[in-house]
N, C-alpha and C positions, 0 to 999 in steps of 0.2 A: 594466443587467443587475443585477437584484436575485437573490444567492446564497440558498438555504436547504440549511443543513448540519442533517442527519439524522443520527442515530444507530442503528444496527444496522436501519435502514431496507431492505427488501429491495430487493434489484439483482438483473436478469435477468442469465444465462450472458449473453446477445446484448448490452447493457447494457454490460456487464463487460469482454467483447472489441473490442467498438467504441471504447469510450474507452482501454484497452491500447493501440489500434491509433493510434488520435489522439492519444497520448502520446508520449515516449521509451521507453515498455516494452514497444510492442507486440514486439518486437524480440528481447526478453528472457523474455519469456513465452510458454507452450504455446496460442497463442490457436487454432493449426490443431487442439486438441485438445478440443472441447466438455464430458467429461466429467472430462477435470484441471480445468480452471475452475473446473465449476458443484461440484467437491469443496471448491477451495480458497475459494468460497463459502460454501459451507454448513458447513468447519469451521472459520470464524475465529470468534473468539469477541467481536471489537471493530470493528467497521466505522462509521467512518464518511464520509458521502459529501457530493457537492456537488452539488446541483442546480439550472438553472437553468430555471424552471415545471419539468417534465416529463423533460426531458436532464439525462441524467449529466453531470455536467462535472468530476470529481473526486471521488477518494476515496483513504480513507488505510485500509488491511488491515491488523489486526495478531491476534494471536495474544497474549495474559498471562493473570497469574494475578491482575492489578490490584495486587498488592504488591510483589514484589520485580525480575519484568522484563514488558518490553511488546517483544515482537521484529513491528519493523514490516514487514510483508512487500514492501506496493507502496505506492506513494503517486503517484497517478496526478492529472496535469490535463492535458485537452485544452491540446493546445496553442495554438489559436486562444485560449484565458483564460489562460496563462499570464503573469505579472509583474502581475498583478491583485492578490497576495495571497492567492489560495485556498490555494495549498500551504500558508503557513504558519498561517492558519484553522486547515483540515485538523487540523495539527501539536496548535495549541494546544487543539481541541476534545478530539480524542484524549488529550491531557494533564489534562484536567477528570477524565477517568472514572477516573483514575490513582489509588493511593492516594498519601501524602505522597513516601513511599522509590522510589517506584519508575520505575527508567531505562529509556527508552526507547530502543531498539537497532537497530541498521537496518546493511544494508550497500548502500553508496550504487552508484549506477551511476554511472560513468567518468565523464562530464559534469556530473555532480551535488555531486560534495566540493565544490567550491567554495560551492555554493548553502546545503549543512549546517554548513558551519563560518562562515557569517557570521550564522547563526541560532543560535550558540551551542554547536552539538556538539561536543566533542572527538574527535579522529581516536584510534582505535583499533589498531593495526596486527593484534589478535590473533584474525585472525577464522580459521574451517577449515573447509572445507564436503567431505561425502563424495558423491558422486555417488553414482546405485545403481548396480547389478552391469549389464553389458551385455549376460551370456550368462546363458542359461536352467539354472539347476543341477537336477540330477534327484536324488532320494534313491537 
């Protein structure tokens, strides 16, 4: 299996939820929703991906300003390639485009801290997330 890791290489919505799904994230992500995807597609501003010829087989989405944070949204590999090293590729390409200051951020999924802190990350505890509103407010 010969990897080629791309740079803000475009990925289809269909692409995108198929390897979700061949992941640990399909789980965690709106894959049953085709237009949240092809959003969070089209506004990351850092992507990069794995492919093996033609298949996706991984990719790391993040959202910076390239200087001060890089907040990683997914970082996805088929699992059939996982413990290959692509994730941490992935990691390190993503870390090229970076400038010198700047940390990369992530909040790990439950099976995952293990796999980020033997790669170096420090655990964080101070993370906050708001969900959005569940009822429809009317003016």
């Amino acid at each position: 299996m010969q990897i080629d890791y791309q740079i803000n290489h475009p990925v289809s919505c269909a692409q995108f939820i198929e390897l979700l799904d061949k992941s640990t994230l399909g789980q965690r992500r709106p894959v049953d929703d085709p237009d949240c995807i092809q959003g969070m597609l089209q506004n990351s501003n850092l992507m990069v991906s794995a492919w093996d010829d033609d298949k996706l087989v991984g990719i790391a989405r993040s959202m910076t300003d390239f200087h001060y944070a890089c907040y990683l949204s997914d970082l996805a590999v088929d699992k059939a390639c996982q413990g290959k090293g692509i994730g941490k590729e992935l990691l390190a390409v993503t870390q090229t485009q970076l400038g010198p200051h700047c940390k990369l951020i992530l909040v790990a999924a439950p099976d995952a801290n293990s796999y980020y802190e033997h790669l170096g990350y420090t655990h964080n505890p101070r993370c906050w997330v708001l969900d959005p509103p569940t009822a429809t407010h009317s003016k």
